[in-house]
C-alpha positions in Angstrom: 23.5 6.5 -29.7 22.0 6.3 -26.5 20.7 9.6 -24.6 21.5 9.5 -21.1 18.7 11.3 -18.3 20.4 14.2 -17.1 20.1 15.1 -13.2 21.0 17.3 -11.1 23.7 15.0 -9.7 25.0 14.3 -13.5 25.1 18.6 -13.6 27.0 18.7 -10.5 29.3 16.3 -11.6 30.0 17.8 -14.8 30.6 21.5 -13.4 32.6 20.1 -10.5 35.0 18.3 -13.1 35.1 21.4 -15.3 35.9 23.6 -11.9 39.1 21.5 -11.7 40.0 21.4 -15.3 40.1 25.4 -14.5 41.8 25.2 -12.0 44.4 23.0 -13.4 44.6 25.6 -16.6 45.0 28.2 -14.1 47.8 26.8 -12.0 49.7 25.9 -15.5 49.6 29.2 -16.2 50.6 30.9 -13.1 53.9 28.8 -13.3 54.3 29.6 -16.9 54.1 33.4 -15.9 56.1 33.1 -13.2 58.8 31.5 -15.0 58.5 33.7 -17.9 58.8 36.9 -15.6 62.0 35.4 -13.6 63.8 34.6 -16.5 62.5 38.1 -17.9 64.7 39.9 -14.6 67.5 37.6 -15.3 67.9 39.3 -18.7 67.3 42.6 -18.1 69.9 42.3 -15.5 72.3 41.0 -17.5 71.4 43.5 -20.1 71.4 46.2 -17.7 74.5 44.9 -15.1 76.8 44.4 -18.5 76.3 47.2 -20.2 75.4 45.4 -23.2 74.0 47.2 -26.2 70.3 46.0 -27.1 69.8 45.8 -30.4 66.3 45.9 -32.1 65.4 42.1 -32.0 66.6 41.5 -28.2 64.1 44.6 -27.5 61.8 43.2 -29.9 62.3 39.7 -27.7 61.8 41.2 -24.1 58.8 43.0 -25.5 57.2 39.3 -26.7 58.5 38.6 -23.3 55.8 41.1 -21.7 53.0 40.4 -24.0 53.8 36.6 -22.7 52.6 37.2 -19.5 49.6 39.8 -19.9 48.0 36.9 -22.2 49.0 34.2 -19.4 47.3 36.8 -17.0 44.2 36.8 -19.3 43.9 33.5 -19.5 43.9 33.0 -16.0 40.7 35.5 -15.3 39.0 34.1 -18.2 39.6 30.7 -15.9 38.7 32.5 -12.9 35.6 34.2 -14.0 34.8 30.4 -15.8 34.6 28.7 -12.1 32.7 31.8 -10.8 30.0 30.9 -13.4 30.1 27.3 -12.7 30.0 28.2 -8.8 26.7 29.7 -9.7 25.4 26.9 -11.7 21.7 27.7 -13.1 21.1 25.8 -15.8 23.0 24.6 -19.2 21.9 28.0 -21.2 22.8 30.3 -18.6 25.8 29.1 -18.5 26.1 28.7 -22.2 25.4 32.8 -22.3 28.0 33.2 -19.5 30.7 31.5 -21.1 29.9 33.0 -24.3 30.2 36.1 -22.6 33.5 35.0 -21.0 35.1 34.3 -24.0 34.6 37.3 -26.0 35.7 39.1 -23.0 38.7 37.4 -23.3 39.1 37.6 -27.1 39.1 41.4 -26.4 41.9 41.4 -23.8 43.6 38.9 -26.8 43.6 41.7 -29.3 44.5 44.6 -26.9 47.7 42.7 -25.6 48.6 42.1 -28.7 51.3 44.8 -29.4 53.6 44.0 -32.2 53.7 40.3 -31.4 51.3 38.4 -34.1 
């Protein structure tokens, strides 16, 4: 295995690339949430505009439903608050403790959206 020199251009490059990765991730998941929270409305309205009865696993549904799009929402400032770090670049171990920090942050929001899903 070869070890390649490291520069500042090589570090650049490397957080530029990962910027768009997290940008990608985060544009992915704003059309997930938004298609999750149409089709959401649609049912509610139907539910709602037909005066059907909702029973305890189309409640239990529209419930996964909202915990759907808080964790989509998490995800995307745990992508936001990734570029913000990279924006900042330092050095490999700052970073390193920023995203550490980043993802137990968002193992936290994980656990309190939660609900009765998993």
């Amino acid at each position: 295995m070869q070890l390649v020199e490291v520069t500042q251009e090589s570090e650049a490059a490397v957080c530029d690339v990962l910027g768009q990765i997290f940008m990608h991730i985060k544009s992915v998941q704003e059309d997930i949430a938004r298609l999750n929270f149409e089709s959401m409305e649609k049912i509610n309205d139907l539910v709602f505009d037909s005066g059907i009865e909702v029973n305890e696993e189309t409640f239990v549904a529209l419930q996964h439903q909202d915990i759907l799009t808080q964790q989509l929402g998490a995800v995307s400032e745990l992508s936001d608050m990734l570029q913000k770090h990279l924006q900042n670049f330092d050095n490999y171990e700052t970073l390193e403790s920023k995203f550490l920090s980043a993802l137990e942050i968002a193992k936290a929001k994980k656990e309190a959206f939660r609900g009765n899903a998993f």
